[in-house]
RORODO-996601 format. One record per residue: residue in one letter; x, y, z of N, C-alpha, C in turn. Coordinates in steps of 0.05 Angstrom, whole numbers, plus 32768, in hexadecimal, padded with zeros to 4 digits. Example, Ala and Ser with C-alpha at 12.3 -4.5 7.8 and 13.67 -1.06 7.14 Angstrom:
BEGIN
a81087F8E809C80F67FA6809C81087FBE809C/s81017FD3808E81117FEB808F81028001809D/
// end
This chain:
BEGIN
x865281198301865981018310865080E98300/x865E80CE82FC865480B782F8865980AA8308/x86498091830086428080830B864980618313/x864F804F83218656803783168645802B8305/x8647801182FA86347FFF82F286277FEF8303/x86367FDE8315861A7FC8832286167FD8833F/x86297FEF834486187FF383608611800E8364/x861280278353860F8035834B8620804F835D/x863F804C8367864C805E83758652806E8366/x8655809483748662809F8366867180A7835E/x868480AF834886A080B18341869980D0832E/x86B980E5833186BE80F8832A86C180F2830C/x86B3810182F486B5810182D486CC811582D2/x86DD811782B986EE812882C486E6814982BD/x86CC814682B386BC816382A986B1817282C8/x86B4815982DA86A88168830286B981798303/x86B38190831586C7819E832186D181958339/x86EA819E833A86FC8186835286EE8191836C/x86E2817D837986E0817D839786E0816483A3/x86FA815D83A78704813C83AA86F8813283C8/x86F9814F83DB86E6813D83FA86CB812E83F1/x86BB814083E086A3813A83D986A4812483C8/x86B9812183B186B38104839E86BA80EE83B3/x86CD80F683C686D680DA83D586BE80D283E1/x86B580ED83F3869C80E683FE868B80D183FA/x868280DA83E8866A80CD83D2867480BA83CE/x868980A883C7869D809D83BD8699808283DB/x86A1808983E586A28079840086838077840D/x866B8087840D86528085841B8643806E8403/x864A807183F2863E805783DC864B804283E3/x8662804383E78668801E83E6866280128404/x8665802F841B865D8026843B863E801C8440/x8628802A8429860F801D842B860F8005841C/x86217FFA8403861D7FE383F586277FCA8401/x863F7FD5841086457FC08421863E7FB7843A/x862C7FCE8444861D7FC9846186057FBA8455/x85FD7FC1844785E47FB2843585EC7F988436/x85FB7F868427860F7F6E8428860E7F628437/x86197F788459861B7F60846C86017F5D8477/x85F27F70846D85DC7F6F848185CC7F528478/x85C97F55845C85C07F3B845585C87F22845C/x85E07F1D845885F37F0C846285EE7EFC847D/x85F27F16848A85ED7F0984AB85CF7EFE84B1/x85BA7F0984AA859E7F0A84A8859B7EEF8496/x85AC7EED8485859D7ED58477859F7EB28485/x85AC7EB4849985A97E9084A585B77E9E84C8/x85A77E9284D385AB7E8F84EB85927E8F8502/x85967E90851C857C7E8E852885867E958542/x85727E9F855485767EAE857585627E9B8588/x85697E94859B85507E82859E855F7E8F85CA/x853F7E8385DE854B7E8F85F985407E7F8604/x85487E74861E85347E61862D851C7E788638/x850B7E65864084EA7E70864584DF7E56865A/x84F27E47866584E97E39867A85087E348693/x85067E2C86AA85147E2886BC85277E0D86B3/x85417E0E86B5854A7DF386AA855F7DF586CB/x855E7DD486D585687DCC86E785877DBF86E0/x85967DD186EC85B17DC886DF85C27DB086F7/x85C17D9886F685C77D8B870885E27D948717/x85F07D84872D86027D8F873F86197D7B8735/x86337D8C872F86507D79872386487D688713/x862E7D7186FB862F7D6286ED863E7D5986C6/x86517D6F86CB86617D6C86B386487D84869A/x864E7D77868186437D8F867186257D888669/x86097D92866A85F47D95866185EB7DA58650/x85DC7DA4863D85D07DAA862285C17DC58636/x85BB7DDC862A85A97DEA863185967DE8861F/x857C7DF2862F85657DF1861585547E058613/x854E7E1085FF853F7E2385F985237E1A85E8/x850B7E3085F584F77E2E85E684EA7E4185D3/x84EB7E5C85E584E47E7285CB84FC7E8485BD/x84E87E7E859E84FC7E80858784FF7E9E858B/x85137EB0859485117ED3859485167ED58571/x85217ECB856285237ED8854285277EC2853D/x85187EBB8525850F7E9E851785237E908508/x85297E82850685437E7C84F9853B7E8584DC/x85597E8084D1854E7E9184B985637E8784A3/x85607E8B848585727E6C846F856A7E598476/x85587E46847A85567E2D847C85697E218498/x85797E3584B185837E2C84C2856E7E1B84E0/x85747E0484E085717DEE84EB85677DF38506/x854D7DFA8512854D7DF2853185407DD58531/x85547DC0854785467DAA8552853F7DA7856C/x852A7DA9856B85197D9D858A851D7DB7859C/x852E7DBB85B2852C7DD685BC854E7DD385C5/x855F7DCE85B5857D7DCA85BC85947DCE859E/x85907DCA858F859E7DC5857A85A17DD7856A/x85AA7DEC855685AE7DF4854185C77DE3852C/x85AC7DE9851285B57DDA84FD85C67DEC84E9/x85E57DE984DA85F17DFC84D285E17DFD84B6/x85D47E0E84A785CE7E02848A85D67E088479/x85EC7E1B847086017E16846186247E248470/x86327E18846186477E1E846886567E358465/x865F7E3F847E866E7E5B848586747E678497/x86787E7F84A086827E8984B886727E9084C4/x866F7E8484DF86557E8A84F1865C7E988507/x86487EA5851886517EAF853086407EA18546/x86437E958565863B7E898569863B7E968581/x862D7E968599862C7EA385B586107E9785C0/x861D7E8C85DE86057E8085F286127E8E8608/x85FA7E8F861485FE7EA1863185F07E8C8644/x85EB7E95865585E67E8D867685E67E9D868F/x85CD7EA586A485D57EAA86BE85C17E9B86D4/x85D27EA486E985BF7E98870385CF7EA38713/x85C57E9C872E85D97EA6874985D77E8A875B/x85F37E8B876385F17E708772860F7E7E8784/x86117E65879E861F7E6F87B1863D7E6A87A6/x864E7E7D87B386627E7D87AD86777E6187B3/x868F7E58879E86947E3A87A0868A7E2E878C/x86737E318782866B7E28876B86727E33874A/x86707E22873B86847E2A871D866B7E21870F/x86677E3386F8865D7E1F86D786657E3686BD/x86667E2E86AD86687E3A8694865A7E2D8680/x865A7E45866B864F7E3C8652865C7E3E863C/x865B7E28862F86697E25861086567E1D85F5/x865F7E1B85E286557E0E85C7865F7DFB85C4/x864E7DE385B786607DCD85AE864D7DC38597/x86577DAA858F86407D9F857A862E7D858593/x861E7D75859086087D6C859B86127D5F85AE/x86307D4E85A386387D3685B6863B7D4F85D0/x863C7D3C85EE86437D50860086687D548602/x86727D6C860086897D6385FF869D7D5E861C/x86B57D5A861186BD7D46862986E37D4F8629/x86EF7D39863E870C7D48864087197D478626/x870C7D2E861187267D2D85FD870C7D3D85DF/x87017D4C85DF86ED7D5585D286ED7D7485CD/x86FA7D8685CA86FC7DA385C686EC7DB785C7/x86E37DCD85D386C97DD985CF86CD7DE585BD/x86B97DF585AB86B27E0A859C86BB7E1785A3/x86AF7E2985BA86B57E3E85C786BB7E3285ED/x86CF7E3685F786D07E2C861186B87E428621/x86B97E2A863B86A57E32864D86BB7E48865D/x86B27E53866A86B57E6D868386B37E5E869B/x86C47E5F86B586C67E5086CF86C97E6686E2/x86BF7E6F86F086C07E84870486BB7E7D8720/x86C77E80873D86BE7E7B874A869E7E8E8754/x86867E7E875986717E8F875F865D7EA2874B/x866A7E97872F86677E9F871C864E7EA28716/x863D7EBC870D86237EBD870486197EC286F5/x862B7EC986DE86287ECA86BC863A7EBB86AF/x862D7EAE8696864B7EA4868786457EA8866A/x86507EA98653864E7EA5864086687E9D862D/x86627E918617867A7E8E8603866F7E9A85E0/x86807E9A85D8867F7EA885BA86907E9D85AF/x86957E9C859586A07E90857F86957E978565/x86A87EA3855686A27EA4853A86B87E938526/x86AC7E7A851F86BB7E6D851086AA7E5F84F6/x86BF7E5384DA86AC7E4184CB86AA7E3484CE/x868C7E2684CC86867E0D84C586727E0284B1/x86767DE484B8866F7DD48491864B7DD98492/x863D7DDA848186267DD48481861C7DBB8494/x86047DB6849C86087D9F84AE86077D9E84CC/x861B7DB484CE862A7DAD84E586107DAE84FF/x86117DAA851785FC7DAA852C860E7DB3853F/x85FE7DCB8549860A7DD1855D85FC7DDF857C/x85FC7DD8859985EF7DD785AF85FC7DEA85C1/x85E97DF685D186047E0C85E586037DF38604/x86157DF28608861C7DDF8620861D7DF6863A/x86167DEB8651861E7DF6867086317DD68678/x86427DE4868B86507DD2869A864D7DDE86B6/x86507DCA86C486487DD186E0865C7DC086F0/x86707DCA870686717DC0871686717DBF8734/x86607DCB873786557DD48748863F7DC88757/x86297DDB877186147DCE877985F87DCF8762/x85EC7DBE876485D27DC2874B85CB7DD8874C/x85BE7DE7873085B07E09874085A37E05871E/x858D7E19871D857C7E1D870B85807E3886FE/x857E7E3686E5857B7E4C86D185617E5586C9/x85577E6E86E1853C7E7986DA85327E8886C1/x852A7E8A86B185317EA48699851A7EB586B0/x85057EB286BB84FA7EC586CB85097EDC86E2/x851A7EC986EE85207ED886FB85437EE486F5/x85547EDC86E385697EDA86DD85667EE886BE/x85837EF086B1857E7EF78692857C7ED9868D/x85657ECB8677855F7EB68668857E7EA9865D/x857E7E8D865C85947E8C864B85907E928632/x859D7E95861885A37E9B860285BB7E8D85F0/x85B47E8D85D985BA7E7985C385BB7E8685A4/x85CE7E92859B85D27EA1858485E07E96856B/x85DC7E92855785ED7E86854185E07E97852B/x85F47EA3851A85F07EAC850A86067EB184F0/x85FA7EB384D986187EAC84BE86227EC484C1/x863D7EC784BB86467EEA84BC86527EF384A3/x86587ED18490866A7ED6847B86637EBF8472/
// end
């Protein structure tokens, strides 16, 4: 059998005796660890997980609010940006994956969702990242998005509420959550 040069897969010499399941084999388990290797780095190399770790009071019909988080669950990582306890900073440019969550229980009649946006709060003529979720009585929400963006960029997970005020416990509720990570 030889070998490649930079990643070292194996390939049939034509002195092997033919057993083509086994060269493919081999053939295919080298490039599935070199490329899982790849992404693994990849994804690992810039991004950050962060959860709330205090009660945040989400006012009543009050349009969209910043959520905030304080403990970091996986540290950001590439030089990616946390500000204050709201913001991720993009630090270079590419395809990111992005996911904020939310729960609570509140009486039925009441609506909020959660989206991504960048810092400004956004608004009717303003686009989300990822749209919020509207449910009546709704007690989970989350949004996701995997898209690129420029180095730079800032980006916040928003709640919208229109509804009666109600609080996001991480004690007594799943914590909210805040994920950005490079994928490509």
């Amino acid at each position: 059998m030889g070998n490649t040069p930079r990643y070292g897969w194996a390939y049939p010499e034509s002195f092997d005796p033919p057993a083509t399941n086994l060269h493919i084999r081999d053939a295919l388990l080298g490039a599935e660890a070199t490329v899982g290797a790849l992404d693994d780095a990849v994804a690992a190399a810039y991004g950050i997980e962060v959860r709330a770790n205090a009660v945040q009071n989400i006012p009543a019909s009050n349009g969209a609010n910043k959520l905030t988080f304080g403990s970091v669950t996986q540290p950001a990582a590439g030089g990616t940006g946390w500000s204050g306890n709201n913001t991720v900073t993009i630090p270079v440019s590419g395809r990111y994956h992005c996911y904020a969550s939310a729960s609570t229980a509140f009486a039925s009649g009441n609506n909020f969702g959660v989206g991504i946006h960048g810092i400004a709060a956004p608004s009717a003529g303003t686009p989300w990242l990822a749209s919020p979720l509207f449910s009546n009585g709704q007690t989970d929400s989350f949004a996701s998005v995997t898209r690129w963006f420029a180095a730079g960029t800032q980006l916040c997970a928003w709640i919208y509420n229109n509804g009666a005020a109600f609080a996001l416990n991480p004690s007594t509720f799943k914590p909210a959550e805040f994920i950005v990570w490079k994928v490509a």
